[in-house]
C-alpha positions, -999 to +999 in steps of 0.1 A: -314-044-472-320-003-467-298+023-456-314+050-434-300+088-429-310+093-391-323+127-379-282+132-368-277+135-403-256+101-404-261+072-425-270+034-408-269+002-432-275-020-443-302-030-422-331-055-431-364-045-435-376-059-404-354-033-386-368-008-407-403-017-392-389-018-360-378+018-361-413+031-374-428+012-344-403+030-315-405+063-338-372+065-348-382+069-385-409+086-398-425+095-432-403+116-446-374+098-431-347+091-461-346+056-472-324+038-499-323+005-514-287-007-501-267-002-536-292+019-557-279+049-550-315+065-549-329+083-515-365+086-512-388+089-481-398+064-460-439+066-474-424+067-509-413+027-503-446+002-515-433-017-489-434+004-458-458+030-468-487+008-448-464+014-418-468+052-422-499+077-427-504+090-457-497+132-467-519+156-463-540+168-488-526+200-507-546+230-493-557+254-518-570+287-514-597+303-533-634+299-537-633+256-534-619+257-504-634+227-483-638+251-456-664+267-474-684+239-479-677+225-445-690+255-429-664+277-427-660+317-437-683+322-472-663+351-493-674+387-486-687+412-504-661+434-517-690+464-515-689+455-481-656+456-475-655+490-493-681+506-469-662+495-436-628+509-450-646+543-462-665+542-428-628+540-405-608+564-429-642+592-427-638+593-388-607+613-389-613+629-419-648+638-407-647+678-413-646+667-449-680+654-451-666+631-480-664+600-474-695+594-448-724+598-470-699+569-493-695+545-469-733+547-462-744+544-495-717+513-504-731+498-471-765+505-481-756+486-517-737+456-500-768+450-478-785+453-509-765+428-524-764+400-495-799+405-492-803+392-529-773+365-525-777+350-488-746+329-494-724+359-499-707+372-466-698+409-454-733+414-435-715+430-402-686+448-425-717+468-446-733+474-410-701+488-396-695+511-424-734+523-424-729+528-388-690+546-388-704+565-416-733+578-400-712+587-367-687+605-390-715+624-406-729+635-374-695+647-361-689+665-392-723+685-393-716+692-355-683+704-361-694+729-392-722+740-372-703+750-341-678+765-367-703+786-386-721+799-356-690+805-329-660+808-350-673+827-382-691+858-361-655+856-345-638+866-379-635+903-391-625+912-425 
């Protein structure tokens, strides 16, 4: 005989074990459904119980994150390159800071050295993230030479000391 706390948070039992099945099968109980021996004094969940845990599927797996992720191996994202991530966050911060002419010609030379890189390693990720910084660097670069050149020529023969 079992005693069963219901989803209401109330306690039913003793019932026989046939009734127990008979819940699973309507889906009044599930897995994790609390489940005692009828005088043991011991709660444990329904797929804890040898003898019911055929009635029920079995947990999940424990997912992990990190470089053996089974996504990885079952075609999934490979990690990046952090050069590559490097160059695409040099390449977004040198638009706006573009007058600078700092950080353009480094996120085109991390991109550069992250292509570098996945060219040597195929299986390593970040191919479109060391393009994006070669290309947001060389937009930034461009702006900035513009903008220096248009202040050199227009503004500085505007200046009188």
């Amino acid at each position: 005989m079992y005693n069963i706390i219901g989803a209401d948070g109330n306690v039913y039992g003793p019932i026989p074990a046939e009734q127990v099945r008979q819940w699973v099968e309507e889906g009044r109980l599930n897995a994790v459904s609390k489940i005692q021996v009828d005088g043991s004094g011991v709660w444990k969940e329904l797929r804890e119980m040898p003898e019911f845990s055929t009635l029920v599927p079995p947990p999940p797996p424990p997912i992990s994150l990190g470089a053996a992720h089974p996504s990885s191996a079952a075609g999934g994202l490979p990690p990046a390159n952090p050069l590559a991530g490097w160059a695409l966050g040099t390449g977004i911060a040198s638009l706006p800071c573009c007058v600078m002419l700092i950080l353009s010609p480094v996120s085109i030379v991390l991109g550069a050295m992250a292509l570098s890189q996945l060219n040597q390693n195929p299986k390593l990720g970040g191919r479109a993230m060391a393009a994006a910084g070669i290309v947001l660097g060389c937009i930034s670069l461009v702006m900035g030479i513009a903008f220096w050149a248009l202040f050199l020529f227009t503004g500085a023969s505007q200046v009188r000391f």
